[in-house]
C-alpha positions in Angstrom: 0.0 0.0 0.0 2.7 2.4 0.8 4.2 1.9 -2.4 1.4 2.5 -4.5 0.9 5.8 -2.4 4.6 6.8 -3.2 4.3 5.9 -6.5 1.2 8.1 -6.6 3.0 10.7 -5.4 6.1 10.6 -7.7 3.7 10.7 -10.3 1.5 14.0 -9.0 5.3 15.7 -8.6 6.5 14.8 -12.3 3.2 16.0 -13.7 3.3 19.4 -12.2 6.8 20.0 -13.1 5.8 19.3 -16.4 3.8 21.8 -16.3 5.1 24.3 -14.6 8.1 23.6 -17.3 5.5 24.0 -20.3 3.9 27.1 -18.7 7.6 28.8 -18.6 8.8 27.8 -22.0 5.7 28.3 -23.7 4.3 31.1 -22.3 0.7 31.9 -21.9 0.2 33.2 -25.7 -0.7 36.4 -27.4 -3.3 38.0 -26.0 -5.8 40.7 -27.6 -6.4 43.4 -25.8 -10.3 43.5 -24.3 -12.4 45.6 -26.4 -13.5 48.7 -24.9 -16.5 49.2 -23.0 -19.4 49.0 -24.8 -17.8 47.5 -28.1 -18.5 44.6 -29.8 -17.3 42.0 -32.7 -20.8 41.8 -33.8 -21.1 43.9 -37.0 -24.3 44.2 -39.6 -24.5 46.5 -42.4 -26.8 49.7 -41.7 -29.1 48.7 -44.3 -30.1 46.2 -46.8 -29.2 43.1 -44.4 -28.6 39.9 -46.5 -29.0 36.0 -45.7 -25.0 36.1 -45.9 -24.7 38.9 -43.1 -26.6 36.7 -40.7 -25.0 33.6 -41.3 -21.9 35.5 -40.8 -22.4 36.5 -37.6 -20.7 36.0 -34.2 -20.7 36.8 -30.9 -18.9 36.9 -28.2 -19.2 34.4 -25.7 -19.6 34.7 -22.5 -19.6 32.4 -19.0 -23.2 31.5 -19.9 -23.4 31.1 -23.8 -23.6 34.3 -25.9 -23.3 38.3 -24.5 -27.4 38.7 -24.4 -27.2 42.4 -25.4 -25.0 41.6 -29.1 -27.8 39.2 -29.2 -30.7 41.6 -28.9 -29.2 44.2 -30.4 -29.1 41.7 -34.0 -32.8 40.9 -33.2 -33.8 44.4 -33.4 -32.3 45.1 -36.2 -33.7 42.0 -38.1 -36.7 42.6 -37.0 -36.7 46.3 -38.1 -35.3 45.2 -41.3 -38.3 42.6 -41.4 -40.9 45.6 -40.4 -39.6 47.4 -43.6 -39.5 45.1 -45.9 -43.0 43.7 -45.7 -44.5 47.5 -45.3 -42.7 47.8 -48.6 -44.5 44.9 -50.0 -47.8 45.8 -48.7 -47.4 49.5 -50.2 -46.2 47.8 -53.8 -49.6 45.1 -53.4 -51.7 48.4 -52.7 -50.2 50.1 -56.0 -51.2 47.0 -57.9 -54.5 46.2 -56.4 -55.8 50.0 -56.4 -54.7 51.7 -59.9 -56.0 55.0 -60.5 -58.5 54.5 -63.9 -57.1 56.8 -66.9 -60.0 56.4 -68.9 -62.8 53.8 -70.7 -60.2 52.9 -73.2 -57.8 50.1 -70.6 -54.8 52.7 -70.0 -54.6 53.0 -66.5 -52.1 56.1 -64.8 -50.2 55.4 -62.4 -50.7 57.2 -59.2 -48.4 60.7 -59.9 -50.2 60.7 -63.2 -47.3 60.7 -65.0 -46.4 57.7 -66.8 -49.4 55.6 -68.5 -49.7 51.7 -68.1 -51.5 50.0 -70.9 -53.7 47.1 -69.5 -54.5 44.0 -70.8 -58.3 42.9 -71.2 -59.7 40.2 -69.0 -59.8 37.2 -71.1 -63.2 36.3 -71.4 -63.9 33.1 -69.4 -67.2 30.9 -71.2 -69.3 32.1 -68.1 -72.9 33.3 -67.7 -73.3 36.9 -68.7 
C-alpha cells in the first residue's frame, strides 16, 4: 500500500513540473487586448441586411453562452429590417391592387399621373353573362 501511495505521489510531482516547465517555455500566448467598454465584434451593415450577413455573424461568448445584449441588439435590427420590408410589400400590393383609372379605353395612370400603363383585357372566361 505504501508503495502504490509513493508511486502516486512521484507521479502528482512529475506532472506538475511538467507543467510548470511548459507554462515557462511556452508562455501563456498572445493575447488581444479586451475591447473597450461598450464595443463589440458583432457587426451588420446599416441597411439592406442579406442571408449572408446573418449567417456570418458571431458573438462573443460569455460564462453563460452568448453576451445577451450583441444578441438583442441583432434581433432588433432584423426585426426592423423585417418591419420594412414587408410595409414595402404591402405598399407595392396596394399600388397593384388599387390603380387610379385613366379612362374607358384600358390605359390605367399610375398614381403621380405621369407615366401611362397600358392594361390587358380580362380574357373572357365561357361564363354566364
Amino acid at each position: 500500500m505504501t508503495t502504490a501511495l509513493i508511486y502516486l505521489v512521484v507521479m502528482i510531482l512529475v506532472a506538475a513540473v511538467v507543467f510548470l516547465l511548459a507554462s515557462v517555455v511556452f508562455g501563456r500566448g498572445e493575447e488581444l487586448a479586451p475591447l473597450p467598454p461598450g464595443a463589440s465584434p458583432t457587426r451588420l451593415p446599416s441597411s439592406g441586411v442579406t442571408s449572408d450577413d446573418v449567417r456570418g455573424l458571431r458573438f462573443q461568448q460569455v460564462l453563460r453562452g452568448y453576451k445577451m445584449t450583441e444578441v438583442d441588439w441583432v434581433l432588433e435590427r432584423l426585426g426592423g429590417e423585417l418591419d420594412e420590408l414587408r410595409a414595402r410589400v404591402a405598399e407595392l400590393e396596394d399600388r397593384l391592387d388599387d390603380p387610379v383609372e385613366g379612362g374607358s379605353d384600358g390605359v390605367v395612370t399610375s398614381p403621380n399621373g405621369a407615366q401611362e400603363v397600358p392594361v390587358a383585357p380580362e380574357p373572357d372566361r365561357g361564363g354566364p353573362a
